[in-house]
C-alpha positions as CSV (number, residue, x, y, z in Angstrom):
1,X,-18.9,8.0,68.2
2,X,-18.2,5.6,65.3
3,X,-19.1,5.9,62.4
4,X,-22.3,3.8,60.8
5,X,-21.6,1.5,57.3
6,X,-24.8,-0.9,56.4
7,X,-24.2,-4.0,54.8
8,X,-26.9,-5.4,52.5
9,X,-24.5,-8.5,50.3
10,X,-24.2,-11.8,51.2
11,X,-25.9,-12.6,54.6
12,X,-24.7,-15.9,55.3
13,X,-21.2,-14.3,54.6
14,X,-22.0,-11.5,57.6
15,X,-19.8,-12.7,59.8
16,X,-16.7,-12.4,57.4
17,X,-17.8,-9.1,56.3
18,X,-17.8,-8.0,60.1
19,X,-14.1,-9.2,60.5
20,X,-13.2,-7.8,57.2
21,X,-14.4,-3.9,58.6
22,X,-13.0,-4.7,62.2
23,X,-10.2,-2.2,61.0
24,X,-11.9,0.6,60.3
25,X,-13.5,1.7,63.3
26,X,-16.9,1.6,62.3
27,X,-20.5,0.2,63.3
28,X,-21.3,-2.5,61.2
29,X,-25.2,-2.6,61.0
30,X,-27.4,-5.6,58.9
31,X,-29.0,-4.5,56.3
32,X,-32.2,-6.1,57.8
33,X,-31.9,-4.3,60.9
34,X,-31.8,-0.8,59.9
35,X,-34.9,1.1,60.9
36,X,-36.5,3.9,59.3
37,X,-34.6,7.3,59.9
38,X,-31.6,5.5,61.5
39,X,-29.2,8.0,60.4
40,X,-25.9,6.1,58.7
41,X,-23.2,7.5,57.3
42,X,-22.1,4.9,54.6
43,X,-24.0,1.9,52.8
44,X,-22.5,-1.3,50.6
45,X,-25.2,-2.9,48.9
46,X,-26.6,-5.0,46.1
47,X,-30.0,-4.3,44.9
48,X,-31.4,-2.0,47.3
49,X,-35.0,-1.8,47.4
50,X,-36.7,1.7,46.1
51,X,-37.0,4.2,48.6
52,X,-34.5,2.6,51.1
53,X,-31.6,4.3,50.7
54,X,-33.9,7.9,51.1
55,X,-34.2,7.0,54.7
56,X,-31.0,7.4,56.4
57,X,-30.0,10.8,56.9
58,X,-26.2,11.7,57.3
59,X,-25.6,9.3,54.3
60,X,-22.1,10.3,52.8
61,X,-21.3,7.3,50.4
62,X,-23.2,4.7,48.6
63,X,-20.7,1.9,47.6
64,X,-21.5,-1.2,44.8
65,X,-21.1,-4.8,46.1
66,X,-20.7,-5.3,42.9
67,X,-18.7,-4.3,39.8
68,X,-21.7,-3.3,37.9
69,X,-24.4,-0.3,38.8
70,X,-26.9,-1.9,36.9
71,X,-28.6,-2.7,40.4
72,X,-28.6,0.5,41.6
73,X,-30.3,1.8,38.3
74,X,-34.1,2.7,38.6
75,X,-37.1,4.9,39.9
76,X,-36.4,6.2,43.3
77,X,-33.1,3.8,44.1
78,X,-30.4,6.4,44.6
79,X,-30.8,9.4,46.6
80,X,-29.8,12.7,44.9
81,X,-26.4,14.1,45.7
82,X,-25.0,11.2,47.5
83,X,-21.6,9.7,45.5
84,X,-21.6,6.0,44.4
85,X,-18.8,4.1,44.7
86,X,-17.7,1.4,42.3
87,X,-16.3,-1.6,43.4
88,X,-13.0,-1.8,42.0
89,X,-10.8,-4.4,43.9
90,X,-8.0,-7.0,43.2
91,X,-9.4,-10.1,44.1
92,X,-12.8,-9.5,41.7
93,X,-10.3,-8.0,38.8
94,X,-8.0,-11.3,39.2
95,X,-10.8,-13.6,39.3
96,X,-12.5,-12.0,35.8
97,X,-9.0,-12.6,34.2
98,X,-8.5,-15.9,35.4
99,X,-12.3,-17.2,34.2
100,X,-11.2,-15.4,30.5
101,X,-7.8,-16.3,30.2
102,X,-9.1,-20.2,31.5
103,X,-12.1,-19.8,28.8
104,X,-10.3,-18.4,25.8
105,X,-7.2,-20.8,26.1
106,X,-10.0,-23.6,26.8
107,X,-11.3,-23.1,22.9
108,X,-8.1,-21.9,21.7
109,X,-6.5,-25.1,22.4
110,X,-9.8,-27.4,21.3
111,X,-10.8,-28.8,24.4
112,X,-14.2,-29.3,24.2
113,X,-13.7,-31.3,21.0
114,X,-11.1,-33.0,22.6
115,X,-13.7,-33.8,25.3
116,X,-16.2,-34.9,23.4
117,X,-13.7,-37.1,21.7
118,X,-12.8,-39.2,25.3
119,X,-16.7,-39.6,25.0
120,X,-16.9,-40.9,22.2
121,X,-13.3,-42.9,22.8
122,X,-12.5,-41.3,19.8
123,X,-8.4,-40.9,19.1
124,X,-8.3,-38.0,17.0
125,X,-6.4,-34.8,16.5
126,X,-7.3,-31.5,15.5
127,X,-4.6,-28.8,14.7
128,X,-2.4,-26.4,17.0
129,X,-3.0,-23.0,15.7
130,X,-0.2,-20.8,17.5
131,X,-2.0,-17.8,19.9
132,X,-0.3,-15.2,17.4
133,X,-2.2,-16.1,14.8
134,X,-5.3,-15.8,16.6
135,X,-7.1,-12.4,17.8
136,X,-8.9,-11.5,20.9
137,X,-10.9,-8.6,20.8
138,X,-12.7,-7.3,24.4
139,X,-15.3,-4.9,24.3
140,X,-15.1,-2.6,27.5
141,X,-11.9,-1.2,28.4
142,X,-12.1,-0.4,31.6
143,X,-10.4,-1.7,35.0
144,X,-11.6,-5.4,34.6
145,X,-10.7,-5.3,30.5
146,X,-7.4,-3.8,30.4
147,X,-6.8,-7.0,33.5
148,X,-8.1,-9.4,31.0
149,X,-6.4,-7.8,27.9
150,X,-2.7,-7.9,29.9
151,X,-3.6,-11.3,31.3
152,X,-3.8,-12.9,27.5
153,X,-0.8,-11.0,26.4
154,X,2.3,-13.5,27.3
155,X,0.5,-16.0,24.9
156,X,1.1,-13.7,21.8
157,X,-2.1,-13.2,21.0
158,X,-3.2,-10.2,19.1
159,X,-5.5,-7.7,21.5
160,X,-7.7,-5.0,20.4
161,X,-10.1,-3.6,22.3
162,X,-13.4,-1.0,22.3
163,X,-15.0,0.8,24.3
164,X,-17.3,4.1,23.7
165,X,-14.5,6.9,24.1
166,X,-10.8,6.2,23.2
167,X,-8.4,4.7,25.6
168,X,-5.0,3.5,25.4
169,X,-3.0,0.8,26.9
170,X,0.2,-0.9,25.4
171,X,-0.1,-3.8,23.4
172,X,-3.8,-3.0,22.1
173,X,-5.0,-2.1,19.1
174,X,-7.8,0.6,20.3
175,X,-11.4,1.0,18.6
176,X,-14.1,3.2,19.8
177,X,-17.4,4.8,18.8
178,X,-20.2,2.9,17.7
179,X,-18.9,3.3,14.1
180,X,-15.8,1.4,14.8
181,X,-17.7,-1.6,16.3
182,X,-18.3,-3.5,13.4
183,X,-14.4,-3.3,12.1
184,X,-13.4,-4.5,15.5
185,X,-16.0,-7.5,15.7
186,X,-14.7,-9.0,12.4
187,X,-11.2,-9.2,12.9
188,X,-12.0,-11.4,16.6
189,X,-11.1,-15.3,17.0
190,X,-12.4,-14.7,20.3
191,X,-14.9,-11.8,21.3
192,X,-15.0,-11.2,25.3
193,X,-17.9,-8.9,26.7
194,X,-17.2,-6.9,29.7
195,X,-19.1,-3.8,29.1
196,X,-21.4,-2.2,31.5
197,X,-25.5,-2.3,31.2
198,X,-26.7,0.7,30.1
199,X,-29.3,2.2,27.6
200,X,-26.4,2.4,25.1
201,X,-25.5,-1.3,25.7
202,X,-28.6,-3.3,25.9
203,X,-28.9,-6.0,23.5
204,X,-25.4,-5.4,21.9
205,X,-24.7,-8.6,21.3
206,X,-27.0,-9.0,18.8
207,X,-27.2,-10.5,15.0
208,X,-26.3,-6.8,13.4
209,X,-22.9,-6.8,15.1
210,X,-22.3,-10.7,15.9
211,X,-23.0,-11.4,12.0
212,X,-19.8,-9.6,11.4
213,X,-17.8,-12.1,13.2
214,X,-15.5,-14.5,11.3
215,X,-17.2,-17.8,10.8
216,X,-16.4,-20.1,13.9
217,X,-15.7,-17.7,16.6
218,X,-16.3,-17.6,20.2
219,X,-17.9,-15.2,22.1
220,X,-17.4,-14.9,25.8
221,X,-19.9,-12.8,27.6
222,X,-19.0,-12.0,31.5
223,X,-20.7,-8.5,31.5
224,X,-24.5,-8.5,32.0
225,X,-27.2,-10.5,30.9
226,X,-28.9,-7.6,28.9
227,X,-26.4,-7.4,26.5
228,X,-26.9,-10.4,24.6
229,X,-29.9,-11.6,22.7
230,X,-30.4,-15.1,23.3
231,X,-32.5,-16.3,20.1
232,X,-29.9,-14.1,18.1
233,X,-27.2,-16.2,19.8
234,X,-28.9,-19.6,19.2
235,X,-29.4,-18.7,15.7
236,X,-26.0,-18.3,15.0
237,X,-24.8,-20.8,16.8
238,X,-27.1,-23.1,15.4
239,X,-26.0,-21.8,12.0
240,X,-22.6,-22.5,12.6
241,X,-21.7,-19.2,12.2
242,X,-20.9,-18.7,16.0
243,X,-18.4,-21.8,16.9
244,X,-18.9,-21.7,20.8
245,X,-20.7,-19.4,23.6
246,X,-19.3,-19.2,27.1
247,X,-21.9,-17.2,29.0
248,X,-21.8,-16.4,32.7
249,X,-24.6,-13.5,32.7
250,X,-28.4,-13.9,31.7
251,X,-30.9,-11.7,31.3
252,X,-32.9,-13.5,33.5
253,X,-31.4,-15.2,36.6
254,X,-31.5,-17.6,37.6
255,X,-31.9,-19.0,34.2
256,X,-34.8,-21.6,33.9
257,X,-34.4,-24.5,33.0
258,X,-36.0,-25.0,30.0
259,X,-34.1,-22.2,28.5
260,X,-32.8,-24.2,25.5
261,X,-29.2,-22.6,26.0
262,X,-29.0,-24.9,29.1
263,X,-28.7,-28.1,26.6
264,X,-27.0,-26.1,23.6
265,X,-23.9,-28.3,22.5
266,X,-22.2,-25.6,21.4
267,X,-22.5,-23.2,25.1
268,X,-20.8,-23.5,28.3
269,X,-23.1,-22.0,31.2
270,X,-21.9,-20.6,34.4
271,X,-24.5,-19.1,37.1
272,X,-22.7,-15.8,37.2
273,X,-19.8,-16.3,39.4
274,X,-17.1,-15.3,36.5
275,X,-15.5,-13.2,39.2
276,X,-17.2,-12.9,42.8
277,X,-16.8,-9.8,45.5
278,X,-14.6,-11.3,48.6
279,X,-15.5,-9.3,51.9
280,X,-11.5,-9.3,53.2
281,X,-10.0,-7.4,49.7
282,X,-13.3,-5.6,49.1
283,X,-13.0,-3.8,52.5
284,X,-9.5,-2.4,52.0
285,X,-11.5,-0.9,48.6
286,X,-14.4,0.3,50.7
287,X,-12.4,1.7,54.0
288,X,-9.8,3.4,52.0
289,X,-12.1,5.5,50.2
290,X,-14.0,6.1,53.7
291,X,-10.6,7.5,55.3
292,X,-10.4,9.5,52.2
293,X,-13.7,10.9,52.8
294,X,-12.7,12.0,56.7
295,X,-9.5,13.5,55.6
296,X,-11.7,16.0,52.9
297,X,-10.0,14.2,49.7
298,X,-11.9,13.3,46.4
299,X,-12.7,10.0,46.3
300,X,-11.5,6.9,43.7
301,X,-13.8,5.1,41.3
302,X,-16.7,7.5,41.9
303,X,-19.5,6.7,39.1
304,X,-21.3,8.7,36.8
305,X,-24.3,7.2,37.2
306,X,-26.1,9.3,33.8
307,X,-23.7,7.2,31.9
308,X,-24.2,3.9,34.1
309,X,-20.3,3.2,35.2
């Protein structure tokens, strides 16, 4: 008898998603049409509603649609015992690093001045600053960082990094521990956000650390919404102090639209598509860690949901 996975993603995508499992020998169920007590064996989802996934029994793995847990965070969400699965696949790791490679090279290289110049039909020129004199620091070191941090690397810009434990990774200068935030922040041209949302991370991005940027720098925030503080953000982009935003994430989305970010000439919006989960290369992540589980073998990317990745 196969084996049971439920999908609760993209809907209109169900189709693809049934496709993308065809090789894995397994009874693709809608997330919609599970009934209470169905016994399942594995579930993908995004946001599951409190209580649901308590009412499968058999459950084995609980995987992430998405690259955060911050949806599967909260009061009777996760049943105890069951492992979580992170998504960790290439298509959503090369589609973070093309959105901040596209993003810091877009400022690096003046282009929204040089827009607002064609407005204005304005023929001025600003500059060149070569890449290695500029710095790009990332905050978050993990899978989708280090992608980011080697993607920048063959323009010669300096990369540091920091992330709450040490790491290492060649080519990048390393910071870690909340007392080695601030020494980081100042030294980046460019600051790109990709940490996880967790009770240590909420509202990072605010004025106490963001002050100590150098005057004119860009942050780039693709993590989570509740990581930045908005009117911190306007203030010091208003100021002058922050040159540019590009902000993908929102602490509430959709973001409405009389947020005043939306008409901020100094921010570049996106509705949180920085890098999207694609059914046909996040299958191959989801059905190799279910063969792992049949053969008896530990599992990749496993989470540890107390500290929220």
């Amino acid at each position: 008898m196969a084996e049971t996975l439920a999908i609760k993603a993209d809907f209109e995508r169900f189709d693809e998603w049934t496709e993308a499992f065809r090789p894995g020998n397994l009874e693709l169920v809608h997330w919609d049409d599970l009934k209470a007590g169905q016994p399942l064996d594995y579930a993908l989802v995004w946001y599951p509603e409190p209580g649901a996934l308590h009412r499968h029994p058999g459950l084995k793995i609980i995987f992430s649609v998405g690259a955060g847990l911050d949806h599967l965070v909260g009061e009777n969400i996760l049943p105890p015992g069951i492992p979580v699965v992170r998504m960790v696949e290439t298509a959503l790791t090369l589609g973070m690093a093309e959105y901040v490679v596209y993003h810091v090279l877009r400022h690096h290289r003046f282009m929204p001045q040089y827009e607002q110049f064609q407005r204005d039909r304005a023929w001025e020129e600003i500059l060149q600053i070569p890449a290695n004199q500029r710095t790009v620091g990332i905050l978050g070191m993990g899978v989708l960082g280090t992608a980011c941090a080697q993607a920048l690397m063959p323009f010669g810009f300096s990369i540091i990094g920091w992330s709450r434990t040490e790491k290492r990774l060649e080519g990048v200068e390393h910071y870690h521990g909340a007392d080695q935030l601030d020494r980081m922040i100042s030294r980046c041209d460019y600051l790109v956000c990709l940490l996880p949302y967790t009770r240590a991370t909420r509202h990072i991005l605010r004025r106490e650390h963001l002050r100590h940027l150098p005057e004119g720098a860009v942050l780039i925030n693709v993590g989570r919404g509740g990581l930045q503080v908005e009117d911190d953000l306007i203030e010091m982009l208003d100021s002058g102090h922050l040159g540019a935003a590009v902000l993908d994430v929102f602490e509430k989305e959709p973001l409405p639209p009389d947020n005043p970010l939306w008409s901020h000439p100094r921010v570049t919006i996106t509705p949180h598509v920085a890098s999207m989960t694609l059914p046909e290369t996040s299958a191959r992540h989801v059905l190799a860690n279910i063969e792992r589980c049949r053969a008896g073998l530990p599992l990749t990317h496993v989470a540890d949901m107390a500290r929220g990745y």
